[in-house]
C-alpha positions as CSV (number, residue, x, y, z in Angstrom):
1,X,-0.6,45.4,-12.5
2,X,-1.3,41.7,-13.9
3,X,2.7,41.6,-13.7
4,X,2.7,42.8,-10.1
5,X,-0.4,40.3,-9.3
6,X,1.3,37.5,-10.5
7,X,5.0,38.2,-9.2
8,X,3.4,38.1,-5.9
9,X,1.5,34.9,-6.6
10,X,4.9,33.3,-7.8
11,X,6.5,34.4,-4.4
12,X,4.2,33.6,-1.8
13,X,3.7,29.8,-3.5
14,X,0.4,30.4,-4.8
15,X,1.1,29.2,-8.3
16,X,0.4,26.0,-9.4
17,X,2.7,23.4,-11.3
18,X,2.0,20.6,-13.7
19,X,4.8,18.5,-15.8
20,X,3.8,16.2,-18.1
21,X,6.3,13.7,-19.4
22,X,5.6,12.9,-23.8
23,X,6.9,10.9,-25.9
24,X,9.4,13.6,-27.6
25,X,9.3,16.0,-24.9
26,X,8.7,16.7,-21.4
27,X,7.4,20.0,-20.7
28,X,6.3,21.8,-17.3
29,X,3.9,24.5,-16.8
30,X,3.0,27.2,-14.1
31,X,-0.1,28.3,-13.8
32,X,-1.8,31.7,-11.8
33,X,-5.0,31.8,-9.8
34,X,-6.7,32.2,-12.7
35,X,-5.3,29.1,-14.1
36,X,-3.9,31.1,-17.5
37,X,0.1,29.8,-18.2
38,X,2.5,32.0,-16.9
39,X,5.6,30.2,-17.3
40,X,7.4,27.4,-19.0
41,X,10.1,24.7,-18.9
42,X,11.5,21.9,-21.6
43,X,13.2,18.7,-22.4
44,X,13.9,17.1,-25.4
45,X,13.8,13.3,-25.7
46,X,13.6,10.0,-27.5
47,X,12.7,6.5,-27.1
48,X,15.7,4.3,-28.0
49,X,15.1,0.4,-29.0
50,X,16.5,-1.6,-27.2
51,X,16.9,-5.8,-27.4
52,X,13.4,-5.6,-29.7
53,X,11.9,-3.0,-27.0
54,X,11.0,0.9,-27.5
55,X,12.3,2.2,-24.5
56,X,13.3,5.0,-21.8
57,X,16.0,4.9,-19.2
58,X,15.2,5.7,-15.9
59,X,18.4,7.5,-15.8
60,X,16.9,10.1,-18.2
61,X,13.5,10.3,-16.7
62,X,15.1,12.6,-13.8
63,X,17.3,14.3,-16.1
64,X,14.7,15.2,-17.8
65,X,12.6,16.3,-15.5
66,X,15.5,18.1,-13.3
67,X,16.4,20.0,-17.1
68,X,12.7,21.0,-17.3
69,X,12.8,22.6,-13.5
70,X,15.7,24.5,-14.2
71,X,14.4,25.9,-17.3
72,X,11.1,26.7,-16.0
73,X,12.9,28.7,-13.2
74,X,15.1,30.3,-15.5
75,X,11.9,31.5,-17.2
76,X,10.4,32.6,-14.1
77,X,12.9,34.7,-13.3
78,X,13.4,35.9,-16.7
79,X,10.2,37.3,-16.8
80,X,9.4,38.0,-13.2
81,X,12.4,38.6,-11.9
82,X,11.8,36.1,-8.9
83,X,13.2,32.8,-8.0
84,X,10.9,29.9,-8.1
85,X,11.2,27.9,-5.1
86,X,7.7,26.6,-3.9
87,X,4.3,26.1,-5.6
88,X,0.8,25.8,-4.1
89,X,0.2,22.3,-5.8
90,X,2.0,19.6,-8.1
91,X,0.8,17.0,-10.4
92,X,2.5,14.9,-13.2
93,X,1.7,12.8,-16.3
94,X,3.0,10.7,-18.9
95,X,2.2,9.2,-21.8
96,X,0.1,5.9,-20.7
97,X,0.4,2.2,-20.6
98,X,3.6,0.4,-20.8
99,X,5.4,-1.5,-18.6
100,X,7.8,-0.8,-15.1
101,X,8.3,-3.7,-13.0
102,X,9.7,-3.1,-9.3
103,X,10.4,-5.7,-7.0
104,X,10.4,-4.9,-2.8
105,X,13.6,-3.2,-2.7
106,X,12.4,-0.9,-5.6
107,X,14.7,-1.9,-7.9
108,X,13.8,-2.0,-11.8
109,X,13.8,-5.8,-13.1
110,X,13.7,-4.9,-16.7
111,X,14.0,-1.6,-18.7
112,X,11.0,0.1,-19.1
113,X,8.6,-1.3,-21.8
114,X,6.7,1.4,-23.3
115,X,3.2,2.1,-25.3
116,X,4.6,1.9,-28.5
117,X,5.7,-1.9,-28.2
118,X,3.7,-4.5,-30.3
119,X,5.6,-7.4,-28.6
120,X,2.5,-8.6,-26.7
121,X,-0.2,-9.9,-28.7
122,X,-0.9,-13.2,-27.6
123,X,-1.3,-11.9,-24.1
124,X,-3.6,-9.2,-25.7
125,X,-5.8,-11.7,-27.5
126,X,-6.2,-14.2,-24.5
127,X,-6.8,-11.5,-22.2
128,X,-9.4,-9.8,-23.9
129,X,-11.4,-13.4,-25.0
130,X,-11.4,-14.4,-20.8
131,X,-12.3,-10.7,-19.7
132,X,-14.8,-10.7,-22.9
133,X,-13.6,-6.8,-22.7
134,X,-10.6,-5.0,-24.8
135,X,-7.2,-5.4,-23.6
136,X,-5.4,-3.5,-26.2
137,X,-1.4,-4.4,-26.5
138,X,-0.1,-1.6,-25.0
139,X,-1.8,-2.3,-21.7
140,X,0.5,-2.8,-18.6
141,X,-1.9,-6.3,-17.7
142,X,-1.0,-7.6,-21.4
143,X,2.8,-6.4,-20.8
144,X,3.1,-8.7,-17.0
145,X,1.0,-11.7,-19.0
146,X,3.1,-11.7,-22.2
147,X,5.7,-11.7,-19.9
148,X,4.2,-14.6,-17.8
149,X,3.9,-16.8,-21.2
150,X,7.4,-15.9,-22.4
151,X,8.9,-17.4,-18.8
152,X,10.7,-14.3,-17.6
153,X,12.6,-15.4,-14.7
154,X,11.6,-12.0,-13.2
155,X,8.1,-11.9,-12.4
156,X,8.3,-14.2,-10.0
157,X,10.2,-11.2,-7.8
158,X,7.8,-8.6,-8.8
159,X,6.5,-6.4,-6.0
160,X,4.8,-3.2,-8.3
161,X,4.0,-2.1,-11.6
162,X,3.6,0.8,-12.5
163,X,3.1,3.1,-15.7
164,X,5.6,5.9,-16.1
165,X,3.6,8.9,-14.2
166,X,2.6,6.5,-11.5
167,X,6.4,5.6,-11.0
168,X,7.2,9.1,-11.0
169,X,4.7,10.0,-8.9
170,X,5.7,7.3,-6.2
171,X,9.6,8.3,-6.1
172,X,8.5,12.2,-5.5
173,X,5.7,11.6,-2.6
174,X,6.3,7.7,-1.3
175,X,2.4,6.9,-2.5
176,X,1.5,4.3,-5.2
177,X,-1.3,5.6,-6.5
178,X,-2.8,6.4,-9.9
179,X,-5.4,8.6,-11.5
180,X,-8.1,6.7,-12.7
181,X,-7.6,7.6,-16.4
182,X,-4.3,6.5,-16.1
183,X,-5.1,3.3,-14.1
184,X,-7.7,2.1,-16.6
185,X,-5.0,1.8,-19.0
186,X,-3.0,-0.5,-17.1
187,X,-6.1,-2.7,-15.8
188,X,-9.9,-2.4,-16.5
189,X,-11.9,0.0,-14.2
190,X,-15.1,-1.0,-12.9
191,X,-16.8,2.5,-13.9
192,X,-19.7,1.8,-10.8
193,X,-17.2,1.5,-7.9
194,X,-14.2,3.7,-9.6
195,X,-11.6,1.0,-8.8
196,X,-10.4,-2.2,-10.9
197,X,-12.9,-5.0,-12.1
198,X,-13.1,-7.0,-9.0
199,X,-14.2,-10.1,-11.7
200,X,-11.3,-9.7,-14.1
201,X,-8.8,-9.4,-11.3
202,X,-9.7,-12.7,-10.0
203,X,-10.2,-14.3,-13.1
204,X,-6.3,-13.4,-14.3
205,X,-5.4,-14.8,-10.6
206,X,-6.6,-17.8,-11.7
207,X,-5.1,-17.8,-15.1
208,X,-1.8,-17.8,-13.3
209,X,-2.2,-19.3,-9.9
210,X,-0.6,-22.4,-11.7
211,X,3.0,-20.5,-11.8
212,X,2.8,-19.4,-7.7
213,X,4.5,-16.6,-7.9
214,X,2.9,-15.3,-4.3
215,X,1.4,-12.7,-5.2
216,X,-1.9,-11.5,-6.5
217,X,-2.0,-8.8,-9.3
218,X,-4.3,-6.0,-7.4
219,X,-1.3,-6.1,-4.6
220,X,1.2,-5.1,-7.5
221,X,-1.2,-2.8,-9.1
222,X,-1.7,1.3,-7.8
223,X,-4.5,2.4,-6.2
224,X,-6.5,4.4,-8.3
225,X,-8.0,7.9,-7.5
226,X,-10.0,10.7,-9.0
227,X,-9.3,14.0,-9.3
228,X,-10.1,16.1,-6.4
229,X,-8.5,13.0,-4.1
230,X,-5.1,13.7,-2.0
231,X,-2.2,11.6,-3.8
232,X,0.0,12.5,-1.2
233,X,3.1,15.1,-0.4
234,X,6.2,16.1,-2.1
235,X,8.8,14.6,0.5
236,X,12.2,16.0,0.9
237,X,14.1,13.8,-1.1
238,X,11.5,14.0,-4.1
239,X,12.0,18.1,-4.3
240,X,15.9,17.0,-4.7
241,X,14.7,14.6,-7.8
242,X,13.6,17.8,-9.0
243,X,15.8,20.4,-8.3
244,X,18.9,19.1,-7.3
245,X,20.0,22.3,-6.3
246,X,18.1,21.9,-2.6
247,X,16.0,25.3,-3.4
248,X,12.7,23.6,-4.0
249,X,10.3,23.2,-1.2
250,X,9.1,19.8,-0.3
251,X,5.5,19.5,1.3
252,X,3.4,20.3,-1.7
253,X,0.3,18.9,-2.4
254,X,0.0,16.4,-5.3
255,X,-3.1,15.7,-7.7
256,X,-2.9,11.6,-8.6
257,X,-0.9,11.5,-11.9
258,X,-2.3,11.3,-14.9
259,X,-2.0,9.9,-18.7
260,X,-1.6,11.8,-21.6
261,X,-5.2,11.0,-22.4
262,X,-6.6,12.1,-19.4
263,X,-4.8,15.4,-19.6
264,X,-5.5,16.0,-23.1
265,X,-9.4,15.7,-22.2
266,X,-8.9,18.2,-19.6
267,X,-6.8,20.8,-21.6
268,X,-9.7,20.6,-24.3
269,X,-12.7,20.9,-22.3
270,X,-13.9,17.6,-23.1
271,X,-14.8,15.4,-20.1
272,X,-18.9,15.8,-20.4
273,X,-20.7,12.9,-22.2
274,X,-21.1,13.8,-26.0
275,X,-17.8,15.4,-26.3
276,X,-14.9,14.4,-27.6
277,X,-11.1,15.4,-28.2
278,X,-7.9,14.3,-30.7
279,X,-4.2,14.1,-29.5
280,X,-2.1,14.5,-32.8
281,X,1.7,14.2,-32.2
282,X,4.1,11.6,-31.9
283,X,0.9,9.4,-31.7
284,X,-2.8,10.1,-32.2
285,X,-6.0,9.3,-30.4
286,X,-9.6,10.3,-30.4
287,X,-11.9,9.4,-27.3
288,X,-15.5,10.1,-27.2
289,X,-17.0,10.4,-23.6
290,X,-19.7,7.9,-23.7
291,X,-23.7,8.4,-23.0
292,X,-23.9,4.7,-22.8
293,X,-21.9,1.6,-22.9
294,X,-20.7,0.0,-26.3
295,X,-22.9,-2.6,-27.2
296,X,-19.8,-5.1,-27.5
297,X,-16.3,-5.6,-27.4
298,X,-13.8,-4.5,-30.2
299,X,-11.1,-6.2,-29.2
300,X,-7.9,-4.0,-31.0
301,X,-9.9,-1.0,-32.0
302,X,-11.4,0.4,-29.6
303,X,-9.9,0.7,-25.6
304,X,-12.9,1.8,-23.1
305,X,-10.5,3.9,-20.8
306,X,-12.0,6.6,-18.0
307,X,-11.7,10.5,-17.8
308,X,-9.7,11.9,-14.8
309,X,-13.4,11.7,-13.3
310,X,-13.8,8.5,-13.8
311,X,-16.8,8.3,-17.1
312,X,-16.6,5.6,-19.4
313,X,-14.6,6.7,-22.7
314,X,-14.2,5.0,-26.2
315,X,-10.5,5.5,-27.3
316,X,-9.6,4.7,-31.0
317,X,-5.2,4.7,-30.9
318,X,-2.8,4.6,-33.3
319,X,1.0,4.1,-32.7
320,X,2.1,6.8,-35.1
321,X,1.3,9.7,-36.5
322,X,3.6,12.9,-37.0
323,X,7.0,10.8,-36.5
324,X,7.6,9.8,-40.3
325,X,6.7,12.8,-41.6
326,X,9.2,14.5,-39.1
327,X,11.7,12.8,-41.0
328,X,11.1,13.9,-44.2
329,X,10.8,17.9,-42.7
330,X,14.2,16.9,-41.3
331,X,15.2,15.8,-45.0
332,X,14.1,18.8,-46.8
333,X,15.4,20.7,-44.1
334,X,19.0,18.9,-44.8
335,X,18.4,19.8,-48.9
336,X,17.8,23.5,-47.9
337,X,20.9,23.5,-46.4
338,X,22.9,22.0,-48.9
339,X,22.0,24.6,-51.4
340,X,23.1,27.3,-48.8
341,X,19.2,28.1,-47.6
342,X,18.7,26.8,-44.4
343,X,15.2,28.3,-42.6
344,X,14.0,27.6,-39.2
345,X,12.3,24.4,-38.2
346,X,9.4,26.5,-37.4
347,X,9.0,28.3,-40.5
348,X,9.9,25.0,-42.8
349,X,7.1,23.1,-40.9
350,X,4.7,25.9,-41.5
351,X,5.4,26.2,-45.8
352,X,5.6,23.1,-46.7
353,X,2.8,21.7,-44.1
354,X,0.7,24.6,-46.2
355,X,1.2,23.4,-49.3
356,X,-1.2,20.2,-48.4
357,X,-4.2,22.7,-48.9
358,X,-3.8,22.6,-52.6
359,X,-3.3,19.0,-53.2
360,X,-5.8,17.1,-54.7
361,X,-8.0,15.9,-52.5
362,X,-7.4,12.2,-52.8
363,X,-4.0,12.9,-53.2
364,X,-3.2,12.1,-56.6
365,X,-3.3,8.6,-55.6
366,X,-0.1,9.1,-53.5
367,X,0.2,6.4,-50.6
368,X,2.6,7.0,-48.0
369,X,2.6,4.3,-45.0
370,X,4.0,6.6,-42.0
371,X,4.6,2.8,-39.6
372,X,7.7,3.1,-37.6
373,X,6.3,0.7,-35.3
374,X,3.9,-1.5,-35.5
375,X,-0.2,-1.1,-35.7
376,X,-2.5,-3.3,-34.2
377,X,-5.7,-1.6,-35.5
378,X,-4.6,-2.5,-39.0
379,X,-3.0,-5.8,-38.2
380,X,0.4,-4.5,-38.8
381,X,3.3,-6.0,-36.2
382,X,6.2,-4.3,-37.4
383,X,7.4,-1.2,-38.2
384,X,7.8,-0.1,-42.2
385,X,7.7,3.1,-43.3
386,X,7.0,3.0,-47.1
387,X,6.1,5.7,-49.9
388,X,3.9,4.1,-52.9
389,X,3.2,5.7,-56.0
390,X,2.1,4.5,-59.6
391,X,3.6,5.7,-62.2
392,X,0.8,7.8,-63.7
393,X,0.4,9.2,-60.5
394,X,0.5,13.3,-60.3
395,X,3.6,13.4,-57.7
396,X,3.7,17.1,-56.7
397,X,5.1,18.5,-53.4
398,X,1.5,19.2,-52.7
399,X,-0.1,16.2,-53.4
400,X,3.1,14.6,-51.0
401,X,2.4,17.1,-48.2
402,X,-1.0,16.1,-48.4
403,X,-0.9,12.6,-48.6
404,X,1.4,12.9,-45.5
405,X,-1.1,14.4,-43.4
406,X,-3.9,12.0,-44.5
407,X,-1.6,8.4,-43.6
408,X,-1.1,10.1,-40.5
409,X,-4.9,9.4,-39.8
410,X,-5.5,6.2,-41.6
411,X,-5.3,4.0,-38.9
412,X,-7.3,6.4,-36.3
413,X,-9.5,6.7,-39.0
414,X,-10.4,2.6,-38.7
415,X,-11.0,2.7,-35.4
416,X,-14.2,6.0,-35.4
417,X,-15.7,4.4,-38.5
418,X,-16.8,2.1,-35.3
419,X,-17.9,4.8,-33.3
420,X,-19.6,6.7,-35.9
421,X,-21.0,4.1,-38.0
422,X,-21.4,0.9,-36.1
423,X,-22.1,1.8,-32.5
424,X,-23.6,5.0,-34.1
425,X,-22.5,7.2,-31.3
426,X,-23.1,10.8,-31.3
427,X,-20.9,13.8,-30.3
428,X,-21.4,17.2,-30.1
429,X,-17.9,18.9,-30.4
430,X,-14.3,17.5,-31.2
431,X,-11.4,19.6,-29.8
432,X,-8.3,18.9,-31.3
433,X,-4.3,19.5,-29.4
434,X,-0.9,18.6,-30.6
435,X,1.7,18.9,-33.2
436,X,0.0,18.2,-35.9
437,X,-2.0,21.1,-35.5
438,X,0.2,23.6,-34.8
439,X,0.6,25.0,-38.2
440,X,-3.0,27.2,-38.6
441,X,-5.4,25.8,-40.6
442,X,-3.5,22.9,-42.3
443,X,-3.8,20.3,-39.6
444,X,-7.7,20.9,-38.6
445,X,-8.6,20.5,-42.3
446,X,-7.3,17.0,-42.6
447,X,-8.5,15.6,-39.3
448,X,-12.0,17.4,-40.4
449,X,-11.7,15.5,-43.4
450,X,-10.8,12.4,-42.4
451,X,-13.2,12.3,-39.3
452,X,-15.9,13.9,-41.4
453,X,-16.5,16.3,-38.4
454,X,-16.0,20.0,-37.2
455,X,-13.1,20.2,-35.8
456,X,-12.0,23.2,-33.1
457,X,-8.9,24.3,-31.5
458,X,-9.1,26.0,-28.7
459,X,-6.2,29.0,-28.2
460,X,-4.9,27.3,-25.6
461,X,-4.8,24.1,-27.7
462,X,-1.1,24.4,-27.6
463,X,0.0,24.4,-24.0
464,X,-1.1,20.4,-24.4
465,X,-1.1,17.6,-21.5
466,X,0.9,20.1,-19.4
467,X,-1.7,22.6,-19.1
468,X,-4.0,19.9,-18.2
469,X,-2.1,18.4,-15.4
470,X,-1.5,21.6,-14.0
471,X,-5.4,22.5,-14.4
472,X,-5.8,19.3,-12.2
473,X,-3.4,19.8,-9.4
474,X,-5.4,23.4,-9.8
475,X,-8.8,21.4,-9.5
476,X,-7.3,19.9,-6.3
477,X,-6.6,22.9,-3.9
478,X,-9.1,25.2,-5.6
479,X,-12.3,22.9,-6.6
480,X,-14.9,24.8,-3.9
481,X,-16.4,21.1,-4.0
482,X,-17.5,22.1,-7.5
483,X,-17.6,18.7,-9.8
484,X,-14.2,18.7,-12.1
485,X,-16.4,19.5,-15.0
486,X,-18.4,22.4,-13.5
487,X,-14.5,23.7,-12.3
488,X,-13.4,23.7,-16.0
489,X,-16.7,25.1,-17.5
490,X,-16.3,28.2,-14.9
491,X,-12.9,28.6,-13.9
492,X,-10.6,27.7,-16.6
493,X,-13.0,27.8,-19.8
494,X,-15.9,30.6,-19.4
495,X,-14.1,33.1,-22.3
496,X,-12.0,30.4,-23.9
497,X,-11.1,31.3,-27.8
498,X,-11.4,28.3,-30.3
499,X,-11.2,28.0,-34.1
500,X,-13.5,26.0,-35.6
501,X,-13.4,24.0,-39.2
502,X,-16.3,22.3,-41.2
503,X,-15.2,19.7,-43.7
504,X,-16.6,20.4,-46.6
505,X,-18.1,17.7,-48.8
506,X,-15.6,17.8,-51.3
507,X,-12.3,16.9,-48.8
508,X,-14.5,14.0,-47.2
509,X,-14.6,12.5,-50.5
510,X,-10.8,13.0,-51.1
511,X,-10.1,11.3,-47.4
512,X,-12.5,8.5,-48.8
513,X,-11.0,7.9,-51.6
514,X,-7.4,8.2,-49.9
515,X,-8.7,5.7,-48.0
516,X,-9.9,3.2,-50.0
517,X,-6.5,2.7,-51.5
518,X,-5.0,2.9,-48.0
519,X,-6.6,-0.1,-46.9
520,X,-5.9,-1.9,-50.1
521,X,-2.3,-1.2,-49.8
522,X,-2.1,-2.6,-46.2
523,X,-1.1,-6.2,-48.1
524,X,2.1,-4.1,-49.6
525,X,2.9,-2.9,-46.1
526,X,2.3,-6.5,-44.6
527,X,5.1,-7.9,-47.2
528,X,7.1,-5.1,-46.0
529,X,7.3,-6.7,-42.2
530,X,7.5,-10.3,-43.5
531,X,10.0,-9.9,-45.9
532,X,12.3,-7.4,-45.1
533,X,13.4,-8.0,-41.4
């Protein structure tokens, strides 16, 4: 029957679509009326470095996301035996920040510039001292100003920037316009009128007005929305960006695109005040929906950022987080095979990932540094991936595995002891999504640990930013005027399943004393950068 329901949904359009674009993959979910997954679609991809810039061609955004349609209609039909051709609303995310400058014909002036660059710190640092407010590196407004102070010849022909959903969005509908969560990563929000700081936008004019370039930046920013607001229509020629094919109908609906944070909030439940959520993959942050406002700036370790609804957030970020360890399952996986025992990835993940649990807790005294790129909350500008050990040190595969996990939180780690300690912020529940906890058990326990809080994964933990968007293009045709928050509480989340962990006292300790020596080593990894170029 639930087969037959849904067939019939998939037919008659009334199944909703989000695609969210990562860092390592883009991935596309469909959605019933009851908001549950039904269906899904991939592509695999990686940032490439490019002239000292982590980036993206444009070139592979829409073969991505014309691989990931395919796919998700070749699972459609698959399973329903049904061709996919129209959906009852759209949305689309991406991981946040970064940098796409357009001038009036639309072309790109520069390849894309994206989150993971640490190539803009003086703009950061004077941005943040004249705003007297956090303007994190991987902003899009510290991006155009490093970019002002380095003389690029092509600012002065810039029309609109844009972060990668908002560009995305734009070529599929014709709108420039940004979700609000997204948008406060690219400029500060005003949280009282839902739209960017009025102040701070005329005191960068000013900054500038000495170059007159003829424009000022609110005219090259998007407009930002909340969820629930019309973003606009899936014209003709955007439903050919995504299925070139010509069998996708155009005139859907689209929610405002979102970040990766904003759609990791919403796939977790955790847009009320007092709740928070982790994203652990490629990268890793932790925001905390706020109660109040911090009582000042922190200025490289904590962003204030918005939820898709537009309440103040406190966002602690770190660059990397699974990546280095990746390469290390990739090299184990490569020794396996070698000796004639290759297993799947899967599998590989899931053994030696298990084999943290019986570490010691502070690792042996086993200090891995996972820094492909750089780290601003630790004052690290380069990336350096190092493995330390003494010689005394115990250096078991399960002290290894477990010092792994624990470096992949260090720098996150700096950032809450602000939350938590200083600004003494409380929270009532932590959801955690991503990679690194896909592997039961093993992942919660170290981010328990190292936040010193209950961590729970929800089932649908894994379905990720996707889920989320689609849950938001959801929220836009079927919100019955209910708030977003009261929409996921009853009609996505009512008999949710989630697993919970305590940290016990004893793996606090061991992340505590991890730590200690991790911030001691920072000076090792700081050589690192200086003297090996």
């Amino acid at each position: 029957m639930m087969q037959e329901t849904t067939k019939r949904e998939i037919v008659n359009g009334q199944a909703v679509l989000g695609i969210e674009l990562g860092s390592t993959r883009i991935k596309a979910v469909l959605v019933n009326s009851q908001n549950e997954p039904i269906a899904q679609g991939g592509f695999d991809w990686e940032n490439t470095l490019l002239d000292g810039y982590w980036t993206y061609s444009l070139d592979d955004v829409w073969k991505g996301l014309s691989t990931c349609v395919a796919n998700l209609k070749k699972d459609v039909h698959e399973k329903f035996g049904v061709p996919l051709t129209r959906v009852k609303s759209l949305g689309f995310s991406a991981m946040m920040h970064g940098y796409l400058a357009f001038d009036k014909s639309g072309k790109l002036l520069v390849p894309f510039r994206t989150w993971r660059n640490t190539t803009t710190q003086q703009a950061a640092d004077e941005l943040s001292d004249l705003f007297g407010y956090p303007v994190p590196e991987r902003w899009t407004i510290s991006h155009l100003y490093q970019a002002i102070l380095n003389g690029e010849k092509h600012v002065k022909d810039i029309a609109y920037v844009a972060s990668l959903a908002a560009y995305v969005h734009w070529k599929l509908t014709g709108q420039k316009v940004l979700g609000i969560g997204d948008a406060s990563g690219m400029f500060p929000i005003d949280i009282k009128t839902g739209e960017y700081d009025k102040t701070m936008l005329a005191l960068f004019d000013k900054l500038v007005q000495k170059h007159n370039y003829g424009w000022k930046v609110e005219s090259l920013l998007p407009k930002a929305l909340v969820a629930g607001e019309d973003a606009g229509y899936l014209t003709p020629e955007g439903a050919l960006l995504l299925d070139p094919t010509g069998n996708f109908v155009s005139g859907v609906p689209l929610c405002p695109p979102e970040g990766d944070a904003g759609t990791g909030m919403v796939a977790t439940n955790s847009i009320a005040q007092r709740t928070g959520n982790v994203s652990a993959g490629t990268s890793v942050f932790a925001m905390i929906v706020l109660e109040h406002e911090l009582s000042r700036s922190y200025n490289k370790f904590i962003d204030l950022v918005t939820t898709p609804d537009g309440s103040l957030v406190a966002m602690a970020h770190a660059n990397n987080c699974t990546g280095d360890y990746d390469r290390w399952m990739a090299l184990f996986g490569q020794v396996l095979e070698a000796t004639g025992n290759k297993i799947p990835k899967g599998k590989l993940y899931d053994a030696l990932l298990a084999k943290a649990l019986d570490g010691a807790k502070d690792c042996g005294g086993l200090l891995p540094y996972n820094y492909i790129s750089g780290e601003t909350m630790t004052g690290i500008y380069g990336g350096r991936p190092l493995f330390i050990r003494l010689t005394q040190n115990d250096f078991t595969l399960e002290n290894f595995m477990r010092a792994q996990l624990f470096t992949s939180l260090g720098a996150l780690r700096t950032g809450m002891d602000i939350l938590f300690e200083d600004e003494k912020v409380e929270v009532d529940a932590i959801n955690g999504h991503g990679g690194f906890f896909k592997t039961p058990i093993v992942g919660q326990t170290m981010m328990a640990a190292a936040l010193h809080t209950p961590i729970s994964v929800l089932k649908t933990a894994g379905e990720g930013g996707a889920w989320g968007i689609a849950l938001l293009a959801s929220y836009l045709v079927h919100n019955e005027k209910k708030k977003l928050q009261d929409f996921l509480t009853e009609k996505v989340f009512a008999n949710s399943e989630a697993s919970t962990i305590v940290p016990t006292q004893e793996d606090i300790d061991g992340f505590n004393a991890f730590f200690v020596n991790y911030k001691k080593g920072l000076a090792v990894e700081k050589a690192a950068v200086e003297y090996l170029p």
